[in-house]
N, C-alpha and C positions, 0 to 999 in steps of 0.2 A: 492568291499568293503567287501562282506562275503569273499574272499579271505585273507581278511586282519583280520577278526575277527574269520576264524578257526586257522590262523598261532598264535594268539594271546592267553596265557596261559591263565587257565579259575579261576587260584584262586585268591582268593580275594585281597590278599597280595598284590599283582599284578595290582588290579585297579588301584593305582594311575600314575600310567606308562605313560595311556595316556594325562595325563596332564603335564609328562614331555616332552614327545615325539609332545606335540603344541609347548608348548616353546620353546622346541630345534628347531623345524620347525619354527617357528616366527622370535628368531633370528637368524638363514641362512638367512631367508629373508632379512632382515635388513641387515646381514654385507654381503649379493649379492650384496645389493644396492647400499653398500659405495664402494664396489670394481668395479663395472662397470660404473660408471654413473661419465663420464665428462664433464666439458662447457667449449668454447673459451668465451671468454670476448673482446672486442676490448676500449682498451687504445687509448689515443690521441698520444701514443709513442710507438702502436704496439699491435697484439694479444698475451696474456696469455691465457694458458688451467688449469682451476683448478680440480682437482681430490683429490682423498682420498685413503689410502694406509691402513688397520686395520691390526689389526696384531703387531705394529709396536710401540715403546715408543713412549708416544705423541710426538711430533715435527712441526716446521713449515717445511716447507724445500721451498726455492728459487729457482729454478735451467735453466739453462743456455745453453741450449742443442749448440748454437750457438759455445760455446768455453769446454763445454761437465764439467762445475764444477757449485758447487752452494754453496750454504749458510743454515747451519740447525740454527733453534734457537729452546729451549727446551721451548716452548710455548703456548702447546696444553694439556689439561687434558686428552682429549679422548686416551684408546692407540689407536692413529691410526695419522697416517702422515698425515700433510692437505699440498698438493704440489702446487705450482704454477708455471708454468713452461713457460717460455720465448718460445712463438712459431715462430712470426715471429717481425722482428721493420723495423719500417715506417726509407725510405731512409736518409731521415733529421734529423732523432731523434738524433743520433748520433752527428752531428754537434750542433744541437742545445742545449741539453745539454751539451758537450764541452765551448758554447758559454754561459753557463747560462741564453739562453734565454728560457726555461721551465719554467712554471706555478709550481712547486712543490704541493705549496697547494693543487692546482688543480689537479694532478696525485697522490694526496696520495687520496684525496677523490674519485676518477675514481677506484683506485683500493680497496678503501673501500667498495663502492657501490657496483662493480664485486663481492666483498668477500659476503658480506649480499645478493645479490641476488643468488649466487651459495649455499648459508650455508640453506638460503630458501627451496629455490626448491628441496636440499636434504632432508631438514626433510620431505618435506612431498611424495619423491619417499621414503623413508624408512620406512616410514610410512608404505605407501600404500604394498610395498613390503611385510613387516614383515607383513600384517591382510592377505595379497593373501594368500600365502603361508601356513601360520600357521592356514586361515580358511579352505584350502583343508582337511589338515591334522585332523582338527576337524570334519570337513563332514567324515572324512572318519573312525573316531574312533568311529564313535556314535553307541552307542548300547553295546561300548565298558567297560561300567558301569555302575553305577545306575545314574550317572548325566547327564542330558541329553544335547543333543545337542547345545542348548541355554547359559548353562553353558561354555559347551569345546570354543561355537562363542566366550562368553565374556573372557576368559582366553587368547584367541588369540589375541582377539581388546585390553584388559588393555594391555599384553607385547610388543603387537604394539607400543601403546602410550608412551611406557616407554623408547621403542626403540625409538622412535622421539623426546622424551625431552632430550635423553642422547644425542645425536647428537647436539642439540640445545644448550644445556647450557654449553657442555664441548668442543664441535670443537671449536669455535671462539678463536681464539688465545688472549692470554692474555697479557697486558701490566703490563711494557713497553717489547715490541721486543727489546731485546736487547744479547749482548755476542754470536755472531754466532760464529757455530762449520764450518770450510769450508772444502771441500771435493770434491776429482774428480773421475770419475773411468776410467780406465785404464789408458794408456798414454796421458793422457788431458795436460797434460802440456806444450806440443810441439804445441798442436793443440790452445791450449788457448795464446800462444806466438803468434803464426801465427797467429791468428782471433784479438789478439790486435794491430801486425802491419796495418793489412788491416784497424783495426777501426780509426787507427792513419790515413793514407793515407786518409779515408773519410771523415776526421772531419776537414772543412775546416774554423772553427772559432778562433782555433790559429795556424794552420798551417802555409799556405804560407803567411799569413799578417804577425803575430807574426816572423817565423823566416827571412824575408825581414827586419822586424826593428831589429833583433839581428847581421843580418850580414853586415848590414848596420848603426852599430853603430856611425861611424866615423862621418857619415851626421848627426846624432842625437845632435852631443854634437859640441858647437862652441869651440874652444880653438885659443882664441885670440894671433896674431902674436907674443908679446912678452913674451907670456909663451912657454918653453920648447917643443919640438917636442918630445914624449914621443914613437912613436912608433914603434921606435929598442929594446925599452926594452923588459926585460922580462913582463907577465904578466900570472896573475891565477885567475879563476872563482871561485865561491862562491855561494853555492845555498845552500838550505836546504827547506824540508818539503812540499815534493813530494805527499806525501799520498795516493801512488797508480796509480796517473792520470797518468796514462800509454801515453795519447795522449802530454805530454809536452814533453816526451824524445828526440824527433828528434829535436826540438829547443833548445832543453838542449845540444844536441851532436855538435852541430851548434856552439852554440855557443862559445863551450868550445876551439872550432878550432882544436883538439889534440895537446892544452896544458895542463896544471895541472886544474883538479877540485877538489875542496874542497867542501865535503857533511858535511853539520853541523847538520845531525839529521832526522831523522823522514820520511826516505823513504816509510816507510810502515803504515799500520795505527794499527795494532798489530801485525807484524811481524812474522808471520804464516806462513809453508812450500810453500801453494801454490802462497801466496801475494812473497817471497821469491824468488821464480822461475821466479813469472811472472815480477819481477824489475830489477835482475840480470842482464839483458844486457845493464844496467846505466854504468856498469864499462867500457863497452868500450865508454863513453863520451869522458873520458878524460886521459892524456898523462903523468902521470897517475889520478886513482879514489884513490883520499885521502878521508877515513870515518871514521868519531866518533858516536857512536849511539843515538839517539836521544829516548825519554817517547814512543813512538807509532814501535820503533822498537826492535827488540828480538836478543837473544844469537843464534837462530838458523840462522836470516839476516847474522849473524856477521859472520861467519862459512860459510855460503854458499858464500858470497863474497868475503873474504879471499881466498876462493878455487877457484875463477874465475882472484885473481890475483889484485884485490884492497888493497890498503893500509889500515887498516884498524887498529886505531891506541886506545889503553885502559891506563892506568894510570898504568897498571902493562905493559906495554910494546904492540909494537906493534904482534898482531893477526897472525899468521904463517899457512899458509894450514893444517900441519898435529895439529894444537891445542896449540903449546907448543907456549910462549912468547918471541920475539924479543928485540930490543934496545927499551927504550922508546921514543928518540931520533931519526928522521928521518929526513934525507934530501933530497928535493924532490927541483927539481929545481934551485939549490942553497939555498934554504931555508931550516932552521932546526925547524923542527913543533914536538910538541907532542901533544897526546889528550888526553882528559877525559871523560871514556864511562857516560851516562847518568845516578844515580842513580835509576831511575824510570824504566829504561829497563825491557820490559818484559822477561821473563824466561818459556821454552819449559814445566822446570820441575811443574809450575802453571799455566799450560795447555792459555799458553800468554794472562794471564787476566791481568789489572790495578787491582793492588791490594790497589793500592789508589792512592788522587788525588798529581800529582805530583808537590806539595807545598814543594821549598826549604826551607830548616831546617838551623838554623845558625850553629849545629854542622856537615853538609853538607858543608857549606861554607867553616865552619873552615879547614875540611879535607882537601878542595879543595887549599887552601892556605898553609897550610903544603906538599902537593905534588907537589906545584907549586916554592915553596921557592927557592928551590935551585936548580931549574932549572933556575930561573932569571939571565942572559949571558948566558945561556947557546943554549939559544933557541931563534928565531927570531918571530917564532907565535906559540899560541896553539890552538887546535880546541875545543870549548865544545859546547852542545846544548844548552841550557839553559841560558841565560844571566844572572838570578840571581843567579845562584852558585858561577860565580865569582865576585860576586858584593862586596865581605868583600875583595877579592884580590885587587882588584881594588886600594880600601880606601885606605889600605898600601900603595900600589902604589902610589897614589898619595901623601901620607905623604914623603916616600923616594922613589922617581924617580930611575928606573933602568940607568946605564949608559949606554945603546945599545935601540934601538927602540925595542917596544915588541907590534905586534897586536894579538888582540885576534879572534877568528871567530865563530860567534853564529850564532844561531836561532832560532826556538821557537814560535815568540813572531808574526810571519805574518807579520810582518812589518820593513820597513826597518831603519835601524838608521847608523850613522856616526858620534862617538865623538871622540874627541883626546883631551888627556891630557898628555901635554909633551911628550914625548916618545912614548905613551903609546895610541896607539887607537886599539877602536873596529867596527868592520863591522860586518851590518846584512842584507843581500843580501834581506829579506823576503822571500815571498811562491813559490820557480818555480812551484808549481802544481794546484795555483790559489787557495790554500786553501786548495785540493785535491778532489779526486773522488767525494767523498760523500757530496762536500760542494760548488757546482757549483751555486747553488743558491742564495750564501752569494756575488757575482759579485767579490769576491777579486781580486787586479792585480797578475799576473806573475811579479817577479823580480829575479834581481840577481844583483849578484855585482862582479866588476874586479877592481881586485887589481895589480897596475904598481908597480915595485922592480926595484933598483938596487942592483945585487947581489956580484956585487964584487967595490972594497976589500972587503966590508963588507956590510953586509945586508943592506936597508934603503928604505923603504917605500915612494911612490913619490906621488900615486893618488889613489882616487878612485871613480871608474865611478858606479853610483846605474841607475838601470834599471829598469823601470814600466811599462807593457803590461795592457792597459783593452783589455780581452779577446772578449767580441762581440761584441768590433766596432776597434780592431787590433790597436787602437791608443796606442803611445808607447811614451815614454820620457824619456830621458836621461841626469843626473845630475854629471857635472865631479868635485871632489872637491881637490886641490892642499895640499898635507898635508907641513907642515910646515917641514922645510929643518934639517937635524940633528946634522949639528952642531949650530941650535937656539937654539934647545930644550933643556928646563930647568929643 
């Protein structure tokens, strides 16, 4: 200590020093504490490790080390990153939320509890840290000025305390958690591919039940002797509003047999580079992957699938690898389809936020029936997400009936529907993704829907079969419905 008090200038000017040189010692102490000092937690769906990262714009961060990406949300006052990181998950979890059989409530509160017990026991190691530390520093100034000792202790212990209420009132993330920034480092992408096949192969609650009642449709659905043997025709899948659940793909590929699927929307849930990546192998479902964009999917989805070789169809024409726009007009299978990208589509260039809520507008509508006009003969079906965009087309429609059948093919709405008016019907396969990743809890079924054609001489519409999985008890049903013949239709 006199070591320290001859290196130490002796004028006055200078006294106040040591009372910067506590504080600066205090908080070291303090941001020691937030940088070394981690907990496992144990979940009923696996250990987390919570840590703190200073330094850093406040942030939550989520992270994943299993598939090596996570999830920031800008939700922290403190600058400093509060991480939660996926260490290890229990064998079953993975099925079991697959399966919707998760407690939700119950694991939001498991990991709230983790949180308030980790955000505890920090304040009071920073605490203790910032008075260790910052009281040496005071022991060892003393004599350092005319204040003495007892002074420099209480300088230490108040920035102590100040250090543990900032920890206290500013870490706790603030609600709502919402708009995550997602993020991988290095080549995660391949490796988050691979870890979602293998999560697919474990999750044994729509797996092999689910895809046994897809490919065993035929048992599903009675069709009585003297209806038509329908199955030399053609036929094409219908899915929409995948939202990520990465584990329905192989029943989706399944099903589609490599014939035509039609995606009406919503593969992704904000259509963001790495959700982008990790959906991309949907296109080899089907023979080909027909897409129109859906609210929950983006300009960058559209691009990257386009360049994987799906059809990928907008109102200014279909989507072409190098960007430029094709026919609006396609024919896939014998059919001639056009789409209509989704209004609400997110865009890269507003970093793929909802910029609102996607409530059709009747001068939405209108557009939609001006681009549709005069395509009417011209085209057999269109794709759009949304069913009520074309709900003003419809009306006309039904006022003046086209003379050639015209289906339409939505989604949207999670649930499945089938009406036909004259000519003129729509099919909504509902959710193949159960709702999607985020929404296992809501128990919604897997569906889809197949549509039977004959495509020559001329297009005509014969059936169609709607499909309902509940996921955690694999029960599945199947509804086949005859559409009306066209030369009835009025």
């Amino acid at each position: 200590m006199s070591v320290v008090r001859r290196l130490l200038p002796r004028r006055s000017w200078l006294r106040p020093w040591p009372f910067a040189l506590i504080v600066l010692a205090t908080l070291a102490g303090a941001i020691g504490a937030l940088s070394v000092y981690r907990s496992d937690q144990d979940l009923s769906t696996g250990t987390v490790r919570l840590s703190v990262d200073p330094g850093h714009s406040g942030a939550l961060d989520i992270y994943v080390p299993l598939v090596d990406w996570g999830a920031r949300f800008d939700a922290v006052r403190l600058p400093a990153r509060l991480k939660i990181e996926a260490r290890t998950i229990e064998s079953q979890a993975i099925g079991r939320v697959a399966g919707g059989q998760v407690d939700v409530q119950r694991l939001r509160l498991e990991a709230r509890d983790a949180l308030e017990t980790y955000i505890r026991r920090l304040v009071l190691l920073v605490g203790g840290a910032a008075l260790g530390l910052g009281g040496l520093v005071a022991l060892a100034l003393r004599g350092t000025s005319r204040f003495g000792v007892a002074v420099k202790l209480g300088v230490a212990a108040g920035t102590a305390a100040l250090a543990a209420a900032a920890v206290a009132l500013l870490l706790p993330p603030r609600e709502p958690v919402e708009n995550p920034e997602y993020y991988a480092n290095g080549s995660a992408i391949p490796v988050a591919l691979r870890a979602a096949q293998d999560a697919t192969r474990s999750a044994n609650a729509i797996s092999q039940d689910v895809d046994d009642q897809l490919l065993n449709l035929a048992r599903l659905i009675s069709i009585p002797r003297a209806r038509p043997d329908l199955r030399p025709l053609p036929r094409l899948t219908l899915a929409s509003d995948l939202h990520n659940n990465l584990l329905a793909l192989p029943a989706l590929e399944r099903a589609a047999r490599g014939r035509p699927l039609f995606f009406a929307g919503d593969l992704t849930t904000s259509g963001v580079p790495l959700e982008a990546a990790l959906t991309r192998e949907v296109v080899r479902a089907g023979r080909p992957f027909v897409f129109v964009s859906g609210n929950h999917d983006s300009d960058t989805l559209l691009r990257s699938l386009a360049r994987r070789g799906a059809i990928v169809l907008t109102q200014r024409g279909r989507l072409l690898p190098d960007g430029r726009r094709g026919d609006v007009v396609v024919r896939v299978a014998g059919v001639r389809v056009a789409g209509y990208s989704d209004p609400f589509e997110r865009r890269r260039a507003d970093g793929y936020r909802a910029l609102r809520e996607p409530d059709v507008t009747e001068g939405q509508q209108r557009a939609f029936w001006r681009w549709l006009r005069p395509l009417v003969g011209r085209i057999d079906a269109v794709m759009v997400h949304s069913p009520a965009l074309p709900a003003m087309a419809l009306e006309e429609l039904q006022t003046s009936p086209p003379a050639a059948p015209l289906v339409f093919l939505t989604g949207h709405t999670h649930e499945q529907l089938l009406e036909e008016s004259g000519p003129v019907v729509t099919v909504n396969g509902g959710t193949v993704g159960g709702g999607g990743a985020g929404n296992f809890h809501e128990n919604q079924p897997y569906g889809l829907a197949f549509l039977t054609f004959r495509a020559r001489p001329s297009f005509e519409p014969l059936a169609v079969d709607l499909v309902r999985i509940d996921a955690p008890s694999g029960a599945a049903n199947a509804e086949r419905r005859l559409l009306a013949p066209a030369n009835s239709q009025e």
